[in-house]
C-alpha positions as CSV (number, residue, x, y, z in Angstrom):
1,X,95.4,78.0,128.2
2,X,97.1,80.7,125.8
3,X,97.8,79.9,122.6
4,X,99.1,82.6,121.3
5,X,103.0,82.0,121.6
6,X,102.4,78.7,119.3
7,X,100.5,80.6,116.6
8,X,102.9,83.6,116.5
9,X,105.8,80.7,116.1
10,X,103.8,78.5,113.7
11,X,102.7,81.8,111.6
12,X,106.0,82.9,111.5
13,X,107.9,79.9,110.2
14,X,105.0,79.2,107.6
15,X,105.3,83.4,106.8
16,X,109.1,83.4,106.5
17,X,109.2,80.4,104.2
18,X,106.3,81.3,101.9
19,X,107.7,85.1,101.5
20,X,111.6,83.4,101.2
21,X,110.2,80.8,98.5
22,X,107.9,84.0,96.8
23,X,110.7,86.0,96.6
24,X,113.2,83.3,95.4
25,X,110.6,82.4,92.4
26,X,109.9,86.1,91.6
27,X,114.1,86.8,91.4
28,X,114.9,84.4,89.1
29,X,111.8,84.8,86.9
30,X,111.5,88.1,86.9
31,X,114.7,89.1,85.8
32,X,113.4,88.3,82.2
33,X,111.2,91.5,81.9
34,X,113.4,93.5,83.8
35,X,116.2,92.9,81.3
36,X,113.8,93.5,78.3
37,X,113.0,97.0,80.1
38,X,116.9,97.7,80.8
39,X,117.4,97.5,77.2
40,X,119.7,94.1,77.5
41,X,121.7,95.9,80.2
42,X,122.7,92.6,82.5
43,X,124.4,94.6,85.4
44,X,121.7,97.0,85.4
45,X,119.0,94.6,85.8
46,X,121.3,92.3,88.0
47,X,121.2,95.7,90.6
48,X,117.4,96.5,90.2
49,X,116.5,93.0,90.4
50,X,118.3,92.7,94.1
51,X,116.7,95.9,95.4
52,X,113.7,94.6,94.7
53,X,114.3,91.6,96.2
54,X,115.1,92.8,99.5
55,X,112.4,95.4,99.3
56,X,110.2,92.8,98.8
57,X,111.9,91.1,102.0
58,X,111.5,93.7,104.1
59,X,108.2,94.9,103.2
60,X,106.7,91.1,103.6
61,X,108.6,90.0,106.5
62,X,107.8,93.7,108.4
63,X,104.3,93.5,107.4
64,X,104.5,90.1,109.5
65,X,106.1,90.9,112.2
66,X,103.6,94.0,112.7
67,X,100.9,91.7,112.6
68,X,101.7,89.9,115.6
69,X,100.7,92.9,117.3
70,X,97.0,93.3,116.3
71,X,96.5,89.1,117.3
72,X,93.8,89.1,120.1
73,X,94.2,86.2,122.4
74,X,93.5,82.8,121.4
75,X,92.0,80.1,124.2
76,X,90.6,77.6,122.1
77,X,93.0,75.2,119.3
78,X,90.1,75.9,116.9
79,X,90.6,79.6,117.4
80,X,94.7,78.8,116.8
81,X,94.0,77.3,113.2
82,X,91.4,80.0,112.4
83,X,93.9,82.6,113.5
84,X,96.3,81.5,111.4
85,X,94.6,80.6,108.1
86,X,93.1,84.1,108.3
87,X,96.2,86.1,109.0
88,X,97.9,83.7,106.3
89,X,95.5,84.8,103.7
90,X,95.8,88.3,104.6
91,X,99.5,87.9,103.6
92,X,98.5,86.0,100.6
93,X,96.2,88.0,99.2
94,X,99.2,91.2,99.9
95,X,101.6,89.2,98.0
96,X,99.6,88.5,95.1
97,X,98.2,92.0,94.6
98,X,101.6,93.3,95.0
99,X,102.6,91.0,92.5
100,X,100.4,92.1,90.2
101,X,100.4,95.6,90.2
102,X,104.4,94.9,89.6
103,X,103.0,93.5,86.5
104,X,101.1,95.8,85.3
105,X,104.1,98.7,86.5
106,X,106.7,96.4,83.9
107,X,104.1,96.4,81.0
108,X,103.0,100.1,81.1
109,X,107.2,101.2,81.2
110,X,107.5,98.5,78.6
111,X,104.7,100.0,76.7
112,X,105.8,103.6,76.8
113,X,109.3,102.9,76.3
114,X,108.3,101.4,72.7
115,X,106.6,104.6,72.4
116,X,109.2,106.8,73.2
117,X,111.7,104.7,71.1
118,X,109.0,104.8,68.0
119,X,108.5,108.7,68.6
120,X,112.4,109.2,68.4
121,X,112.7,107.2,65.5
122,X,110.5,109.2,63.6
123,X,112.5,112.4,64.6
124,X,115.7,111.6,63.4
């Protein structure tokens, strides 16, 4: 028997949920240090932080949906549960590095902008 219509739904509802509750946690979170870089600027950060919300949408969800693609067929229920703890921690570890090279992005601008505010300080 093929299993592979079961995985793709199964590996889809898990995906869409974990990516949906992800992004949900980062939005409202996040927009902390976004604010801090926008100088206070609420509408500003209000914008950013929903384009980067549905980038991070469509880049996670995408990514998914391509990956269906690459599955090789599955026979076996082992193979099913295999199949999709792998391709789950594929997306995992994708979300998580993302996530932290975000991080690291917001503290070198936050970094540099102090430096550019000190160096323009000293000007004046």
């Amino acid at each position: 028997m093929n299993y592979n219509v079961p995985a793709y739904i199964v590996y889809l509802i898990l995906t869409v949920f974990m990516i949906v509750f992800v992004g949900k946690y980062f939005y409202r979170n996040g927009r902390v240090f976004i604010l801090g870089l926008m100088k206070g600027e609420e509408a500003t950060t209000d914008h950013l932080n929903n384009i980067l919300l549905v980038a991070y949408y469509l880049f996670n969800i995408g990514y998914a949906f391509v990956k269906l693609h690459f599955w090789q067929r599955i026979d076996k229920l082992e193979t099913l549960v295999s199949s999709i703890a792998h391709h789950m921690s594929v997306l995992i570890f994708i979300l998580a590095s993302t996530h932290y090279m975000n991080m690291v992005l917001i503290w070198w601008l936050s970094r540099s902008k102090k430096s550019s505010l000190t160096i323009k300080s000293f000007q004046s």
